[in-house]
C-alpha positions in Angstrom: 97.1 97.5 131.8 97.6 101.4 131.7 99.4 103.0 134.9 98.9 106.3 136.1 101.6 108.4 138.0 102.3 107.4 141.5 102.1 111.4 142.4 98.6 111.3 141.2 97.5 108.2 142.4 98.7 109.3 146.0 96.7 112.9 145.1 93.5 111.1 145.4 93.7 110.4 149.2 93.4 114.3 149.5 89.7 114.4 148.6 86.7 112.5 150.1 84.5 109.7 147.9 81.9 112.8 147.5 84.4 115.0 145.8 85.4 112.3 143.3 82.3 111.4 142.5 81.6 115.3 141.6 84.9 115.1 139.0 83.8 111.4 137.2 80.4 113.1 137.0 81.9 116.3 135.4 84.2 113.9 133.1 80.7 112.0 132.0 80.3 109.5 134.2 76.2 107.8 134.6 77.5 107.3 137.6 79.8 109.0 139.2 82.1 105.8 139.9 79.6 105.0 142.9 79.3 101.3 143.7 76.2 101.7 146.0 74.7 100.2 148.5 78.1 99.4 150.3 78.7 100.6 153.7 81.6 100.8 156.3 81.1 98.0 159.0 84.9 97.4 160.0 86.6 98.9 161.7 84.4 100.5 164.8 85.7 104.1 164.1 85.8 106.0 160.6 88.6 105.3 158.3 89.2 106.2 154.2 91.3 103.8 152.0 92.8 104.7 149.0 94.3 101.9 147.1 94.5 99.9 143.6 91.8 96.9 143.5 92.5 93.3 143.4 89.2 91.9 141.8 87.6 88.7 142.8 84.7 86.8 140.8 82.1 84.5 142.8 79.6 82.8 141.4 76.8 80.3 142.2 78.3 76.7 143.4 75.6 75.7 140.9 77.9 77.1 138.6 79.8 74.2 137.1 80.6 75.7 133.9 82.4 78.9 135.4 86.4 78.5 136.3 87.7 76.7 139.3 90.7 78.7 141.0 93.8 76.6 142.0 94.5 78.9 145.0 92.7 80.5 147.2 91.6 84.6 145.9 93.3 85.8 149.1 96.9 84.1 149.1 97.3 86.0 145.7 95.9 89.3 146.8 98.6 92.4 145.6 99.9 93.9 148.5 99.2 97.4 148.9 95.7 96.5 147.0 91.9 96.4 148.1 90.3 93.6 147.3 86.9 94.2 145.4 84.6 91.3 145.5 81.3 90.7 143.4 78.9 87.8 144.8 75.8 87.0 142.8 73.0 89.5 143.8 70.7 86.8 145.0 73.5 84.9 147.5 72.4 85.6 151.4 75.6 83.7 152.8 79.1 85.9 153.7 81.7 85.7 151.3 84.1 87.2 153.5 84.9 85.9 157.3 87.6 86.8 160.0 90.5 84.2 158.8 90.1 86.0 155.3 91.1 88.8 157.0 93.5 87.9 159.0 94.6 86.4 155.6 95.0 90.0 153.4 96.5 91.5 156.3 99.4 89.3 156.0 99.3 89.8 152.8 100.0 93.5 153.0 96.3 94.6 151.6 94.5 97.2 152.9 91.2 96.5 152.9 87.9 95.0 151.5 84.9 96.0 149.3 82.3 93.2 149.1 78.8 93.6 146.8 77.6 91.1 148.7 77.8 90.2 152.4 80.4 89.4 155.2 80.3 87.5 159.0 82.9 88.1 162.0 82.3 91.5 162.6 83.8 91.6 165.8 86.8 89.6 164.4 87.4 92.6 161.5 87.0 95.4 164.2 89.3 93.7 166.4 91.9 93.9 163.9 91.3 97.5 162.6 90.7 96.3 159.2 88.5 98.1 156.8 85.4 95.9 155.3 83.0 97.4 153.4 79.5 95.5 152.4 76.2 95.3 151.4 75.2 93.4 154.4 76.4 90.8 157.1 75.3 87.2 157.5 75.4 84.3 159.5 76.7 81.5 157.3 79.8 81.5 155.1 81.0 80.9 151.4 80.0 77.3 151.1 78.2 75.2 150.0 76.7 79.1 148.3 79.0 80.3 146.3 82.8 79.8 145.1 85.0 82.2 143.5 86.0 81.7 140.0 88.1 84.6 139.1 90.7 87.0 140.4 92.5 90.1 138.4 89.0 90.0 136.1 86.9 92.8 134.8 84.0 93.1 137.4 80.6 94.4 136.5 79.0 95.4 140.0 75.2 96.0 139.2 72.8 98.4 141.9 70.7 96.3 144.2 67.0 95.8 143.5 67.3 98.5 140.7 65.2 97.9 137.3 66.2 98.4 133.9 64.6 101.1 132.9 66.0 104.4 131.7 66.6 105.9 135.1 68.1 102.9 136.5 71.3 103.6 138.1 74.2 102.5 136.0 76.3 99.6 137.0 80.0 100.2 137.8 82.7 98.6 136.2 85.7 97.8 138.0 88.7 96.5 136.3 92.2 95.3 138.1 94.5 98.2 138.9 91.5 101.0 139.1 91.4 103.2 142.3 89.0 102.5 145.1 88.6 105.5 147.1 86.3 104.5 150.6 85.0 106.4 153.5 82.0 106.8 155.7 80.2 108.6 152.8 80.6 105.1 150.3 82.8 103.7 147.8 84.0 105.3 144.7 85.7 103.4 141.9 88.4 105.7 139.6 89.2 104.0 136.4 92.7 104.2 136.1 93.2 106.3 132.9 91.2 109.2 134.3 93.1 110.0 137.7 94.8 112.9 136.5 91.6 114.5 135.5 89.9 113.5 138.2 92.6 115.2 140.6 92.7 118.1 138.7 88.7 118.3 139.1 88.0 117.3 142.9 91.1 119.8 143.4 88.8 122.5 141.9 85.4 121.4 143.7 87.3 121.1 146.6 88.4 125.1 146.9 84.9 126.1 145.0 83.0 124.1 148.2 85.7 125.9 150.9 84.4 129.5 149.2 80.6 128.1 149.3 80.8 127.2 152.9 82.7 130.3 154.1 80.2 132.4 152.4 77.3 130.3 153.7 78.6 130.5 157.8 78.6 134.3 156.8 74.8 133.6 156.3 74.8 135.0 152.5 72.6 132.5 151.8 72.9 128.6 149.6 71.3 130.2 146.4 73.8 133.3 146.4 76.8 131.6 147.2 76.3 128.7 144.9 75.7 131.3 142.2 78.5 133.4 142.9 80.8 130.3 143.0 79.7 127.6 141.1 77.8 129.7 138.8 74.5 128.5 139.9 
């Protein structure tokens, strides 16, 4: 697995999930890294992670051809990581509960990104820890789902999106990327490209500054834009 440098990696955390979405898309990403349709629900107030991911498989318990793990996905969470999970589109249960976090805290992660849902809300705001879902639900993991891999290539598809030429592109997430999180969504860096993408939110970043500036001055959206994006 390629490694980027640690002063880049810690770079990121400067700029918001927005302005690294704006540098993938520059770099020719369909999707700007965006794993959509995940939102903040822990803790109560507004928080950004910024961390490598520790990915997690589920499938279907119907599944008996898929792997069996021999311990459970959070024991052998990488500390300092946030664990990305992917649960089968069509599963209504929680794949994530309270103990699980009480479990990657002592494991030294840093937070959560579920496509798919979680329960114990109160229990992940109690603790401050970040969770980020598509949803929340009422009963847990089994008899539902089970995971099957950890430290695998994810492929996190766009909820109730077709497969036609607009559809949104799904996100691949493989161990070690950068997860970038806030209140805005959740943003997925492939590893290889951090120093590109630095480089670019870095320059969107002081290009915005100038737009808003000139904006509060009241010059106007369309001049400014043109006079500092160049259109």
């Amino acid at each position: 697995m390629s490694t980027s440098t640690p002063s880049s990696t810690c770079q990121l955390s400067q700029f918001s999930a927005c302005e690294i979405s704006d540098a993938l898309i520059k770099l020719g990403s369909p999707n700007g890294g965006h794993i959509p349709d995940v939102h903040m629900l822990s803790p109560a107030s507004q928080v950004k992670i910024c961390a490598p991911a520790y990915t997690v498989q589920m499938v279907l318990a119907s599944d008996n051809s898929a792997p069996k793990l021999s311990s459970h996905f959070v024991d052998t969470a990488t500390p300092g990581s946030i664990i990305v999970i992917d649960a089968p589109p069509q599963a209504k249960n929680a794949v994530w509960g309270g103990l699980m976090t009480a479990g990657a805290q002592a494991r030294g992660a840093v937070g959560v990104i579920i496509s798919g849902c979680c329960r114990d809300l109160a229990e992940h705001r109690a603790a401050d820890f970040p969770v980020f879902a598509r949803g929340h639900s009422t009963v847990g993991q089994s008899p539902f789902v089970r995971p099957s891999g950890v430290n695998v290539t994810l492929t996190i598809h766009p909820k109730d999106v077709g497969n036609g030429p607009d559809a949104f592109d799904p996100v691949t997430v493989t161990p070690g990327d950068w997860i970038i999180a806030d209140e805005d969504g959740v943003v997925c860096v492939p590893v290889d490209m951090v120093d590109k993408v630095v480089e670019l939110a870095k320059k969107g970043q002081e290009i915005d500054a100038k737009c808003m500036a000139d904006i509060k001055a009241g010059k106007g959206v369309q001049a400014s834009f043109k006079k500092h994006r160049g259109k």
